[in-house]
C-alpha positions as CSV (number, residue, x, y, z in Angstrom):
1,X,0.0,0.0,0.0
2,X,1.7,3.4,-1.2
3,X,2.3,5.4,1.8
4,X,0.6,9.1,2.0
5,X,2.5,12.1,1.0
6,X,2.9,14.6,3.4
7,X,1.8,18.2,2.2
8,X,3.2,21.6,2.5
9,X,2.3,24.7,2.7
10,X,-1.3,24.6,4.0
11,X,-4.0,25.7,1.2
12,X,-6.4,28.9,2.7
13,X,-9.5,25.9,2.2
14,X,-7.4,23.6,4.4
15,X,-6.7,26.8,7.1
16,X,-10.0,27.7,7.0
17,X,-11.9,24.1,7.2
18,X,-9.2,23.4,10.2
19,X,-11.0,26.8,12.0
20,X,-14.9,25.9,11.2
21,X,-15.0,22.3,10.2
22,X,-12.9,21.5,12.9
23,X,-14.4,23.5,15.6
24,X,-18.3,22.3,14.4
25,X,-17.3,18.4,14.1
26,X,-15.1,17.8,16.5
27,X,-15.9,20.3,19.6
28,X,-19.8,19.6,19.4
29,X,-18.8,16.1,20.1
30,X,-16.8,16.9,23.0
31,X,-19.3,19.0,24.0
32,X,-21.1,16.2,24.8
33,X,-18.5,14.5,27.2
34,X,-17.9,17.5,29.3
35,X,-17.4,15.2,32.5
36,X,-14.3,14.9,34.5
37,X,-11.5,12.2,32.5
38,X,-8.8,12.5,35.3
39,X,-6.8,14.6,33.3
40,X,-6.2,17.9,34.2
41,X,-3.6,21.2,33.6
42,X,-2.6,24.1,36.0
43,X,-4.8,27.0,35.9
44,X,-2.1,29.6,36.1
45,X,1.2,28.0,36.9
46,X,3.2,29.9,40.1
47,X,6.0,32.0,38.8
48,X,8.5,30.1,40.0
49,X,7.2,26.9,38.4
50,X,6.9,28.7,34.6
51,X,7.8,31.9,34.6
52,X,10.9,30.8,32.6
53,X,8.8,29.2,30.1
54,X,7.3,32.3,28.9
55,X,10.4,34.3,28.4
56,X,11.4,31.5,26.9
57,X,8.6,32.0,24.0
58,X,8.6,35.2,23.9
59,X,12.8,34.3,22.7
60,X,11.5,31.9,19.8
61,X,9.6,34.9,18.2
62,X,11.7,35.0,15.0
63,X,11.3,31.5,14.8
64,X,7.0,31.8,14.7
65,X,7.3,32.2,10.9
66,X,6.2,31.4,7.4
67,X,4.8,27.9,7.6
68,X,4.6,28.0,11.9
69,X,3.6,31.5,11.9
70,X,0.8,31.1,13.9
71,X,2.4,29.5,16.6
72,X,1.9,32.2,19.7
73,X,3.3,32.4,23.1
74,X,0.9,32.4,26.4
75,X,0.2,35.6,27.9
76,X,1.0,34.0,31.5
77,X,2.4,30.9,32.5
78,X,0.6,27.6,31.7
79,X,1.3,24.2,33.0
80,X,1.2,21.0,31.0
81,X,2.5,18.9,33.8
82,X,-0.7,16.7,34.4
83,X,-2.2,16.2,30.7
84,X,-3.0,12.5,30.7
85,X,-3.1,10.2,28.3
86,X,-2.1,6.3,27.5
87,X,1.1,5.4,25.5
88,X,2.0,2.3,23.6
89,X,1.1,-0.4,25.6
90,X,-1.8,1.4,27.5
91,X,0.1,2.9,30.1
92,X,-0.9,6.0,32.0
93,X,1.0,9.1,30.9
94,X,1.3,12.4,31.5
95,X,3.6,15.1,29.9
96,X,5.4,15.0,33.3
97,X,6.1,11.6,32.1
98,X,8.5,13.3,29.2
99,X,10.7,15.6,31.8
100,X,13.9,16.4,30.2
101,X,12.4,16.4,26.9
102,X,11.0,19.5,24.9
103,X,7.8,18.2,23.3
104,X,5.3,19.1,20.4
105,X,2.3,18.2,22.0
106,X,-0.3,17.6,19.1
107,X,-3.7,16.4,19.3
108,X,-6.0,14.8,16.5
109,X,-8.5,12.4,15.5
110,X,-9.1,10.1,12.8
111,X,-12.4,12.5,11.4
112,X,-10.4,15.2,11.4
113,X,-9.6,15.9,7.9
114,X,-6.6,18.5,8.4
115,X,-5.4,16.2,11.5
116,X,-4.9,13.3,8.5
117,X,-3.1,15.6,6.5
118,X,-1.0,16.9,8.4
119,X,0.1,13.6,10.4
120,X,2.7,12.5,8.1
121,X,4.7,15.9,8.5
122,X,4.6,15.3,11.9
123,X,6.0,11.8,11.5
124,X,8.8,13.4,9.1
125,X,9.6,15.6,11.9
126,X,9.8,13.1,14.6
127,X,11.9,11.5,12.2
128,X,14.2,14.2,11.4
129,X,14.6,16.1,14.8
130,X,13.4,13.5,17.5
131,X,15.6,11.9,20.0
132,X,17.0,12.5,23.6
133,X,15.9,16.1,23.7
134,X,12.7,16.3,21.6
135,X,9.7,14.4,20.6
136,X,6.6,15.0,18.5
137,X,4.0,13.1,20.7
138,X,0.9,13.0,18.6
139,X,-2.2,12.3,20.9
140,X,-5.2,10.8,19.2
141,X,-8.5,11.4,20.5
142,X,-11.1,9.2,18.6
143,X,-13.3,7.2,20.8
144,X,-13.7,3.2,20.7
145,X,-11.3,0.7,20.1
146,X,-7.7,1.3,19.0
147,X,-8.5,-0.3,14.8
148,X,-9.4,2.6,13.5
149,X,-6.3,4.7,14.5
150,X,-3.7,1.7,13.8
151,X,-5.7,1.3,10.1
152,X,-5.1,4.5,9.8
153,X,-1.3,4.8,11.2
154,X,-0.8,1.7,8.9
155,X,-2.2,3.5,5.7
156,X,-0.5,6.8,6.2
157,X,2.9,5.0,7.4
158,X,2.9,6.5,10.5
159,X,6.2,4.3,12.0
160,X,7.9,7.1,14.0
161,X,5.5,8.1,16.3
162,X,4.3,6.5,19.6
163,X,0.7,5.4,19.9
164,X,-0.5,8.1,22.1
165,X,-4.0,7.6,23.0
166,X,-6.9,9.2,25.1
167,X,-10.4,8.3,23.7
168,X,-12.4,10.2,26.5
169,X,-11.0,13.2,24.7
170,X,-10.4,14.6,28.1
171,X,-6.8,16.0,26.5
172,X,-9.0,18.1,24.5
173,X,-11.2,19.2,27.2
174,X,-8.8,20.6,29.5
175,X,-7.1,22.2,27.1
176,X,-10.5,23.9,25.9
177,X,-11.5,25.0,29.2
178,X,-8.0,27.1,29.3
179,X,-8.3,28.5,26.1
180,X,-6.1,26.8,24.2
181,X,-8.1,24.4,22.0
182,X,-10.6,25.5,19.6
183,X,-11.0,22.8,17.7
184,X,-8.4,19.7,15.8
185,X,-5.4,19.7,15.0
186,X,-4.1,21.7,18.2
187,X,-0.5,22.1,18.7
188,X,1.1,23.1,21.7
189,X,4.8,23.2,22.3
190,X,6.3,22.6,25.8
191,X,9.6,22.9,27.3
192,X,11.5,19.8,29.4
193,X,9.8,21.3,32.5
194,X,5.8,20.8,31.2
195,X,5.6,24.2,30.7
196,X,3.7,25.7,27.7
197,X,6.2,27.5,25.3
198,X,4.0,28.6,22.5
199,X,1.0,27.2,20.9
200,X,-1.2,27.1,17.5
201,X,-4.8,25.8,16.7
202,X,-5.0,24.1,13.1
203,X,-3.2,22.2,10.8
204,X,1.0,23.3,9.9
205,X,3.9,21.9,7.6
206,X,5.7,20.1,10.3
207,X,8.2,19.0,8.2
208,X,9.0,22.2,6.9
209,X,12.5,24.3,7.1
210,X,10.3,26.6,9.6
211,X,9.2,24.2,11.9
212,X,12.4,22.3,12.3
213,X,14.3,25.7,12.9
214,X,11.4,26.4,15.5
215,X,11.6,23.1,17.1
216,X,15.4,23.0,17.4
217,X,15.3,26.4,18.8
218,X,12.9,25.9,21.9
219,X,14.9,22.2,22.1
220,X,18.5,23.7,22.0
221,X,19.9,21.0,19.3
């Protein structure tokens, strides 16, 4: 089976689907499973705990550009520390799990169309920049079993990223309750520490010149 291309630049229909289609289709459905998951993110983190994390940002400004352009610092300091999920073999996670690495937190689902496209990039990144000091961990949110997502990381050759998994799409939630997730793909990218660096809502070329200079940047490789 030929192995999905990733894309580049994103198209204005893909950008603006991503903001609408996204937001309709995917939120209304979480709207619906607005209960408590266990998962969970600091309000405000104390100064001492991120403070760091939004200079740091705020330093990655002339990397925000052309194809990660969107990507945006936080206005005050956000902790990522207690997002849950499950990994590989269905253990519990969190992004404290990762300490020591800087992370491209990105969460998607299988019905979201810009989340498909964009998936291979991601995997291309991972492949290019990942290692002992960064990793793309791609979170998918569909509900049910785990066959749809492995059809589809089997289609797409999706081979360099872990199977991160939370089908309560409380990952979503908590991040939507802070502001930070208006619909799929979200992308949020977090220091070593769990602390939110900078952050973007719909779909990028991860595999671009301009993500990789962005990523290396906030990673220091």
């Amino acid at each position: 089976m030929t192995a999905k291309k990733p894309f580049g630049l994103p198209s204005m229909k893909l950008v603006l689907f991503a903001a609408v289609a996204g937001v309709i289709a995917g939120a209304a459905a979480v709207y619906v499973k607005e209960a408590g998951y266990g998962n969970g993110i600091g309000e405000t983190a104390s100064a001492d705990q991120c403070a760091a994390a939004k200079d740091r940002g705020a330093a990655l400004t002339p990397f925000t550009k052309g194809q990660v352009a969107a990507m945006s610092a936080p206005p005050a300091p956000v902790s990522l520390r207690d997002i849950a999920f499950k990994g590989p073999e269905g253990q519990p996670l969190t992004v404290a799990s990762f300490a020591g690495k800087t992370l491209l937190l990105n969460v998607w689902a299988t019905w979201c169309v810009p989340c498909r496209e964009e998936m291979p990039a991601l995997n291309a990144l991972e492949k290019s920049v990942g290692g002992d000091k960064f990793e793309v961990v791609a979170v998918n949110i569909d509900t049910g079993d785990e066959e749809k997502t492995k059809a589809f990381r089997t289609e797409y050759a999706i081979d360099k990223l872990g199977h991160y998994r939370d089908n309560t799409m409380g990952v979503f939630n908590v991040l939507k309750k802070q502001g930070l997730a208006f619909g799929l793909p979200v992308t949020l990218l977090v220091d070593d520490k769990g602390c939110l660096i900078s952050a973007m809502n719909g779909p990028a070329a991860w595999d671009s010149d301009d993500a990789k200079k962005l990523v290396k940047a906030a990673a220091g490789i």
